[in-house]
C-alpha positions in Angstrom: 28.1 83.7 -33.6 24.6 84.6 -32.6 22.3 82.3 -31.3 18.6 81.3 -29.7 18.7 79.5 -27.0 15.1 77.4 -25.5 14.3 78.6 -21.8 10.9 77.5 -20.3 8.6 80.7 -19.9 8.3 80.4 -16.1 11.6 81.2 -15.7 12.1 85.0 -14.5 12.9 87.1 -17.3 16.4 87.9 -14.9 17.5 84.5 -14.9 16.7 83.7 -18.8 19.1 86.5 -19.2 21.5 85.2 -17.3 21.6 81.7 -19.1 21.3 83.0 -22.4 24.5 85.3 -21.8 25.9 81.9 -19.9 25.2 79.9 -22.5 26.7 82.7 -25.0 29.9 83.0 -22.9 30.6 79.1 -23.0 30.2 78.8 -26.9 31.8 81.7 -27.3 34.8 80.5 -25.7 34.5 76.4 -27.0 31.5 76.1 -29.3 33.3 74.2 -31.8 33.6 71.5 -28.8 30.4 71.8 -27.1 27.3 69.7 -28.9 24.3 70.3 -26.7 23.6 72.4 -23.9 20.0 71.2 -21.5 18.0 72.2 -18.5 16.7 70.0 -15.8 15.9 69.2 -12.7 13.1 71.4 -11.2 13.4 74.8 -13.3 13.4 72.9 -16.5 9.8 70.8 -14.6 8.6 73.5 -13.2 8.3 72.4 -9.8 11.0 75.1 -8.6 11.2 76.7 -5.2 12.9 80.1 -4.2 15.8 78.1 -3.0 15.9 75.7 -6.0 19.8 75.4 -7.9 19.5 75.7 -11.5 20.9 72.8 -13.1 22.5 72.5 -16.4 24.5 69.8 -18.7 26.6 70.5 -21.5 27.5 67.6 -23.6 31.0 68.1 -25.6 32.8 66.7 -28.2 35.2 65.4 -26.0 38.2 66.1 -27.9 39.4 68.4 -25.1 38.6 68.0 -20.9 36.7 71.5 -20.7 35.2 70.5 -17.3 37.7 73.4 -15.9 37.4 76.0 -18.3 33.4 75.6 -18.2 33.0 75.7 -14.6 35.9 79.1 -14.8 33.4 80.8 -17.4 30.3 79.8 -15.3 32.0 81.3 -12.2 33.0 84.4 -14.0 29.5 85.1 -15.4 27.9 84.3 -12.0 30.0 87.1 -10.1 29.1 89.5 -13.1 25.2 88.5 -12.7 25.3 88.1 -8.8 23.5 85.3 -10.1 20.7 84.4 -7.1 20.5 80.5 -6.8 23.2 78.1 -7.0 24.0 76.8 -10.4 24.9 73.3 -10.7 26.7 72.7 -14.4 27.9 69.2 -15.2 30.0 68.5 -18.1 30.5 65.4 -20.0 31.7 64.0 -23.4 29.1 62.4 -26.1 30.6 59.0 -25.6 30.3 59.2 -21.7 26.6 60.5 -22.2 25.8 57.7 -24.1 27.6 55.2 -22.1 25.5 56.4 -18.7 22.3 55.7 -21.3 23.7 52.0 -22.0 24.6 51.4 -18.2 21.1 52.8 -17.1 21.7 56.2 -14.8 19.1 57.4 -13.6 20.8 60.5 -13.8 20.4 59.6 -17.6 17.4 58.8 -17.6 15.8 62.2 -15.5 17.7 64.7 -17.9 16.2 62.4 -21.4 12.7 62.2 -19.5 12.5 65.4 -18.4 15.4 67.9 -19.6 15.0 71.1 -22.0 17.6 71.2 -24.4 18.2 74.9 -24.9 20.8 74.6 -27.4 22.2 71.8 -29.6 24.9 72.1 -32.5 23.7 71.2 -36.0 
């Protein structure tokens, strides 16, 4: 499977390498379970810092718990990059996504407002 993914253009080329072989690792591994895939928080804004984590959600089916397995992958690909920032990756299910919508999160709310979805199944 071969695929695009959407990084903003003020990311170093290093670390849009890094996610796009991130991102590849974790569909490779569970594609058929994982529905969208989006940056936020200050990299996807632009406001970053040289400290800043880089923070991504992937939203799954949620036919299977792949919390663990995405966070092992993530890990893995990390010590293979020496990735240089902290990467914050938060996994949830469609129907808890759109429950945090219904409930109000501002969580919610900030990745809607202002996240970059860098991949998304069709």
């Amino acid at each position: 499977m071969f695929a695009v993914f959407r990084w903003p253009a003020h990311l170093e080329p290093e670390e849009r390498r890094f996610l796009d072989a991130l991102v590849g690792a974790l569909l490779a591994a569970h594609g058929a379970d994982i529905r969208k895939v989006v940056l936020y928080g200050s990299k996807a804004r632009g406001d970053h810092g040289p400290y800043s984590d880089t923070d991504l959600l992937v939203i799954t089916a949620g036919s299977v718990d792949l919390w663990g397995p995405l966070q092992e992958i993530a890990g893995d690909m990390e010590h293979e990059y020496g990735y240089p920032t902290v990467l914050s990756l938060q996994v949830c299910s469609e129907e808890e996504w759109e429950e945090s919508g219904r409930m109000g999160s501002p969580f919610h709310s900030e990745v809607e407002n202002e996240g970059l979805v860098a991949w998304q199944a069709r």
